[in-house]
MARVO-162417 format. One line per 4 residues: for each residue x, y, z of N, C-alpha, C, O. Coordinates in steps of 0.05 Angstrom, whole numbers. Example, Ala and Ser with C-alpha at 12.3 -4.5 7.8 and 13.67 -1.06 7.14 Angstrom:
residues 2
264:-114:156:246:-90:156:264:-66:156:285:-66:169  257:-45:142:273:-21:143:258:1:157:268:23:161
***
This chain:
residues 101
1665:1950:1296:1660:1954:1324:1654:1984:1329:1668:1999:1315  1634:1997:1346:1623:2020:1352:1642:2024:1359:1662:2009:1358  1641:2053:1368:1664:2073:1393:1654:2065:1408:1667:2049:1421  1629:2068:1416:1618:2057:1449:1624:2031:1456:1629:2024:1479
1622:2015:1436:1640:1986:1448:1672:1979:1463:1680:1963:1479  1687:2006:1440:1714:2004:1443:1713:2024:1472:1728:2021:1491  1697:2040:1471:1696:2054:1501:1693:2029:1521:1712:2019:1534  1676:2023:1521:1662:1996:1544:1686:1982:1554:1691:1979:1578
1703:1973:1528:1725:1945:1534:1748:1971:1539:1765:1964:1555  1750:1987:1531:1779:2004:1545:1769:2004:1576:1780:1990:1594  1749:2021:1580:1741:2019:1604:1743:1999:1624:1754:2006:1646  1733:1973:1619:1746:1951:1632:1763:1948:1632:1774:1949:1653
1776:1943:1612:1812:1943:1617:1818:1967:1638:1829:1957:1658  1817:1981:1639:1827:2006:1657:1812:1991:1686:1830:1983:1701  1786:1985:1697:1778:1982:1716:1795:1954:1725:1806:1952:1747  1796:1936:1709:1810:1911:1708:1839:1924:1728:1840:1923:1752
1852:1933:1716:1880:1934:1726:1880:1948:1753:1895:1943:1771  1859:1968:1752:1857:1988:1783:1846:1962:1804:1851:1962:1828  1830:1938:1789:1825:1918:1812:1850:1905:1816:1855:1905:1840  1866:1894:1802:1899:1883:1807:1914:1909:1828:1932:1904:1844
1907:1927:1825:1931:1951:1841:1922:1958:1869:1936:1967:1887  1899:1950:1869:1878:1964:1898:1878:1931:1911:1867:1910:1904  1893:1937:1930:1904:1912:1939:1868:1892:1952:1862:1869:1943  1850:1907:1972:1830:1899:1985:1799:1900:1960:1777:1888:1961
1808:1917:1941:1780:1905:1917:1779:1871:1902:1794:1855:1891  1756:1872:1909:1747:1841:1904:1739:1837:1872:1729:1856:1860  1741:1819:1862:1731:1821:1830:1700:1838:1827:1693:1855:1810  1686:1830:1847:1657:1836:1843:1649:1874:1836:1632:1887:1822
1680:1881:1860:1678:1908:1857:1679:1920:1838:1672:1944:1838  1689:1910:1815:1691:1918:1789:1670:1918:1769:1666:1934:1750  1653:1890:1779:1633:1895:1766:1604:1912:1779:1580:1913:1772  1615:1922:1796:1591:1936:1807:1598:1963:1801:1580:1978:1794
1629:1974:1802:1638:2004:1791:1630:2005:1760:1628:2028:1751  1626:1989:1746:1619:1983:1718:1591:1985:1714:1579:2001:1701  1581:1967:1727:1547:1977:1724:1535:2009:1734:1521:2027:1724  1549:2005:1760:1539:2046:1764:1550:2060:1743:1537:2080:1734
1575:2052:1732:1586:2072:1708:1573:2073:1681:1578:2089:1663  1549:2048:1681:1541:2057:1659:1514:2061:1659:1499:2063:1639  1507:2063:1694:1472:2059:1696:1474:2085:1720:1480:2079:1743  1467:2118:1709:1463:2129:1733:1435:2128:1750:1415:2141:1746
1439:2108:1771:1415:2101:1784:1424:2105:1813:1446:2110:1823  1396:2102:1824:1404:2086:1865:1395:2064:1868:1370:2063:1867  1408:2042:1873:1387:2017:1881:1397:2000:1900:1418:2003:1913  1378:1975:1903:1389:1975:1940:1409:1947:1925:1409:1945:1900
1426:1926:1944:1446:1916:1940:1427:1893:1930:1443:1879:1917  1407:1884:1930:1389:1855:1923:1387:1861:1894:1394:1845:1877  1375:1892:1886:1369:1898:1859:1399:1899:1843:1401:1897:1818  1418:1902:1857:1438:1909:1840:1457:1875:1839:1470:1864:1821
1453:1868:1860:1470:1836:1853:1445:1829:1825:1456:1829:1803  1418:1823:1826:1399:1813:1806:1421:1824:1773:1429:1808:1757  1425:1848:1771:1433:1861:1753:1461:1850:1742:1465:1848:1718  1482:1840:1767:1495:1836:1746:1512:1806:1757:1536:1800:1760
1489:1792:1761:1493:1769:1769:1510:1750:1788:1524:1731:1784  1502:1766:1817:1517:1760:1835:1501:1752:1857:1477:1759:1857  1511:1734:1877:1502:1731:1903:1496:1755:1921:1515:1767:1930  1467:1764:1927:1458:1783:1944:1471:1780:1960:1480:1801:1970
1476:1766:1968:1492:1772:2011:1522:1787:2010:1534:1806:2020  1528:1760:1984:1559:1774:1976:1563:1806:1970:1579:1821:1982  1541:1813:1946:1543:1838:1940:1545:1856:1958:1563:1873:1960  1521:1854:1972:1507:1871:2004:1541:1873:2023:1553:1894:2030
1548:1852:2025:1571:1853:2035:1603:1866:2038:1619:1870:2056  1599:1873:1995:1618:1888:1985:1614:1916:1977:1632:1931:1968  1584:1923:1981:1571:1944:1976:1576:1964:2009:1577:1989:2011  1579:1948:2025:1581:1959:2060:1614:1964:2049:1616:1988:2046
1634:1953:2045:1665:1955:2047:1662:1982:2025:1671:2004:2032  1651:1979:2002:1652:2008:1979:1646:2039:1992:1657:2060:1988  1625:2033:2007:1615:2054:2026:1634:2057:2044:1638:2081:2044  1648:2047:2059:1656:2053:2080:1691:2062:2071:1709:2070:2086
1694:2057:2036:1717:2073:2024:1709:2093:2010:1722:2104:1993  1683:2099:2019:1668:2131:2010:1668:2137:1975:1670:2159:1963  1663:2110:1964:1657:2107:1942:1626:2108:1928:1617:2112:1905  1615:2100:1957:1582:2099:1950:1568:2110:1986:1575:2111:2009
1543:2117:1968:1529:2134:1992:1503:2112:1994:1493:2101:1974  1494:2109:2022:1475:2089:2033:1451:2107:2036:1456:2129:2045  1425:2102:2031:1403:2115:2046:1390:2104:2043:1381:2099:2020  1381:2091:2071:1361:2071:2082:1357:2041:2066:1336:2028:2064
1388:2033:2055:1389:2018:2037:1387:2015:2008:1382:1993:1997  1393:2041:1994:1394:2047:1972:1424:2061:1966:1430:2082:1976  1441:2047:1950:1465:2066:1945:1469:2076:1917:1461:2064:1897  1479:2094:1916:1493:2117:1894:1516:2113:1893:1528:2099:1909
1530:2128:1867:1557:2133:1880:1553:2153:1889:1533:2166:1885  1576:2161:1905:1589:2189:1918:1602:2210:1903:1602:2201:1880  1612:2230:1902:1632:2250:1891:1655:2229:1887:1665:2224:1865  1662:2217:1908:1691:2210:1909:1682:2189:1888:1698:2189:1869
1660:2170:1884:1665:2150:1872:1658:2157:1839:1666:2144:1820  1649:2170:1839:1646:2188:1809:1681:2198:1807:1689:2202:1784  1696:2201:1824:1721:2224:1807:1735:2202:1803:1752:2203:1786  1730:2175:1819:1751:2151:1820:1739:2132:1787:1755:2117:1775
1719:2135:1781:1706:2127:1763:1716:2140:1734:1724:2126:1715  1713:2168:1735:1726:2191:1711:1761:2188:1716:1773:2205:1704  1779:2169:1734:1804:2165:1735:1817:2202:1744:1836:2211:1730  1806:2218:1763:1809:2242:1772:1825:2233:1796:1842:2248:1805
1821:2209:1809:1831:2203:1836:1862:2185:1834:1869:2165:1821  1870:2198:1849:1894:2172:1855:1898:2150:1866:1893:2156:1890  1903:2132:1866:1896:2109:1883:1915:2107:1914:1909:2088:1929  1930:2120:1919:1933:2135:1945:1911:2150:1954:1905:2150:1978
1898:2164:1936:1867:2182:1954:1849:2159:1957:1830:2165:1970  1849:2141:1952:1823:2131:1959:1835:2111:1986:1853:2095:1989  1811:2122:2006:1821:2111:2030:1814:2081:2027:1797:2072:2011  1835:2060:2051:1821:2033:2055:1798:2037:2078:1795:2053:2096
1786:2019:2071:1762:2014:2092:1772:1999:2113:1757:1992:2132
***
């Protein structure tokens, strides 16, 4: 097995358990903090459900609640992450700092 594999699956494991602890994250959110973590892009919530196989409405839906915990930045329907969602991503944040939506 690569390092970059054993990186990938530590990684999930770590995102896995921060979705069990963060009482209002939905499974999906995990796989969407996972794809920005390994794809630095901006794309709007249709291109990014396509990506990692989710219901557009749903995503669009969980993509408004991520933003509005200042994890991702919106413009004109395109999101990023944020500072905050990059330090929560590098495990810099506490999960007391990250506000609920």
């Amino acid at each position: 097995m690569s390092n970059g594999h054993n990186f990938c699956r530590m990684f999930r494991d770590v995102l896995e358990e921060m979705v069990e602890r963060i009482s209002w994250f939905s499974p999906v959110d995990y796989e969407i903090l996972l794809f920005f973590d390994e794809h630095d892009v901006a794309l709007t919530a249709k291109s990014l459900a396509f990506n990692i196989d989710y219901n557009r409405r749903y995503v669009n839906e969980r993509m408004r609640v991520l933003e509005d915990a200042g994890l991702f930045e919106n413009t004109d329907g395109i999101y990023e992450l944020s500072d905050l969602g990059r330090e929560f991503l590098a495990g810099d944040l506490d999960e007391d700092d990250l506000p609920e939506p």
